[in-house]
C-alpha positions, 0 to 999 in steps of 0.5 A: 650651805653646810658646806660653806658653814664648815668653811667658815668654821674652819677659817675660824678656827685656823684664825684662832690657830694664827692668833696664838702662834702671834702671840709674844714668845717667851723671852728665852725661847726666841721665834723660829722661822721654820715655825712661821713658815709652817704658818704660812702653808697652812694658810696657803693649803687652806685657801686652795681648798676654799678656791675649789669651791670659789665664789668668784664664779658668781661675779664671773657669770655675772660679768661674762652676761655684762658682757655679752649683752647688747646694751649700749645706746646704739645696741652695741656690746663689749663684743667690740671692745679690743683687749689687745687680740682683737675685738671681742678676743678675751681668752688670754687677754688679761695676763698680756696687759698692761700694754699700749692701746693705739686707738686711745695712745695710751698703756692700760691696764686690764680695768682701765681698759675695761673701764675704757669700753664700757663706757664707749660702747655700754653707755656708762660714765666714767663720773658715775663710775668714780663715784664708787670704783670699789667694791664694798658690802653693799655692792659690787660695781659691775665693771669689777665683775666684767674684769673678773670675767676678762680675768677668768679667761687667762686662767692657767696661762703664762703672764706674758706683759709686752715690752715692745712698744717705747711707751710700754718700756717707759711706762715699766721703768716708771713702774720701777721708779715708783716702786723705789720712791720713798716719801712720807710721814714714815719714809716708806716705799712700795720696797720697804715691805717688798724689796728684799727676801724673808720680810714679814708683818705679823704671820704673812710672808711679804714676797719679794717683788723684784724677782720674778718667782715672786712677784707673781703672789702680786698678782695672782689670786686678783681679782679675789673675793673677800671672805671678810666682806662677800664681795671682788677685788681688783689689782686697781684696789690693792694698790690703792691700798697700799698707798693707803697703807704707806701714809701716801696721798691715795692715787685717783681711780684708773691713774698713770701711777697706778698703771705703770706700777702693774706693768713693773709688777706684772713685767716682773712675773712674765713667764708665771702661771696665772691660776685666775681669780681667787680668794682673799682674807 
């Protein structure tokens, strides 16, 4: 608990740090971005020492036990649930998905597939699932905590999306498309923020998506806990969000659109580490 307590105060402080470097320059003293750089490093030094004492873990644990429990209607568990390498294979799953499933003739990503088998196999809904797909104050949806688990599983791999089935090269380029689509009150596209190098919002950095050394910060650190709410995120919500974000109709829960963009994000960061859940503002 002291632990956690000095954490707090520390992010409360660094918070403050980062409100007074926003604050507006003098006119003849112009902003030097050496100056917001050093901001943004001091950031990252700061969550990597919260993520050694992440509490993803608890969601994990609480995950990998979803996962192993046999609980479905015919005692059936997601021991049987294929994420690509087989039945119950999960080290290394989720840094190879997005990819084409068979058996539903669709690509899915890690959540939808997730989503996927706990429905068949655990007896959830996918209708009661919908209702709160997302996790908020109150709660944490278990299929996040089972997609944090699946996530856990890759940690210190390379990404490695395959693009070797028509549909998983078809579903990139719609990706692609998607990413570039400007449309709108304010003309935006997910590259108007992340399409070229040096672009900024207030103190943090906006990676360049379409190189792959990049397009990585996309993706690592998802799913993420939240320091501001105490709960897990996943890479469905971040997108989601951004879509929110550009003044976009928000996509529905597990959507095609949603999918086709992590496989253009993740495709992108093919050969990056993953360095597994982590820790979000």
């Amino acid at each position: 608990m002291k632990q956690r307590l000095g954490m707090l105060i520390a992010a409360t402080a660094l918070a403050t740090a980062f409100a007074a470097h926003a604050q507006p320059a003098p006119k003849k003293a112009a902003p030097k971005a050496p100056a917001k750089s050093a901001i943004t490093a001091e950031f990252e030094k700061f969550r990597e020492v919260l993520e050694e004492d992440n509490p993803a873990e608890l969601f994990e644990a609480r995950g990998e036990e979803i996962w192993k429990t046999r609980k479905g209607p015919d005692g059936a568990s997601m021991a049987q649930c294929d994420l690509g390498l087989g039945p119950g294979v999960v080290k290394g799953a989720y840094v190879r998905m997005p990819r084409w499933f068979a058996d539903v003739g669709q690509v899915m990503d890690a959540e939808r597939r997730v989503v996927h088998c706990m429905v068949k196999y655990l007896g959830y809904k996918e209708e009661d699932i919908r209702k709160q797909p997302f996790s908020n104050e109150q709660r944490t949806p278990d299929h996040v905590s089972v997609v944090t688990y699946v996530a856990a599983q890759s940690r210190g791999m390379k990404i490695a999306a395959p693009q070797k089935h028509p549909k998983e090269i078809e579903t990139y380029q719609i990706g692609k498309e998607i990413f570039a689509y400007r449309a709108g009150p304010y003309d935006f596209s997910c590259a108007t923020c992340h399409g070229a190098d040096g672009m900024r919002i207030r103190t943090q950095d906006l990676p360049n998506l379409r190189k792959p050394d990049q397009a990585v910060r996309a993706y690592q650190g998802w799913p993420g806990y939240r320091m501001t709410g105490g709960f897990m995120l996943t890479q469905q919500w971040r997108m989601n969000d951004c879509f929110r974000q550009q003044r976009f109709p928000e996509p529905n829960y597990l959507s095609d659109s949603v999918t086709a963009l992590l496989a253009y994000m993740t495709v992108t960061a093919n050969g990056q580490v993953y360095k597994g859940p982590g820790i979000k503002r």
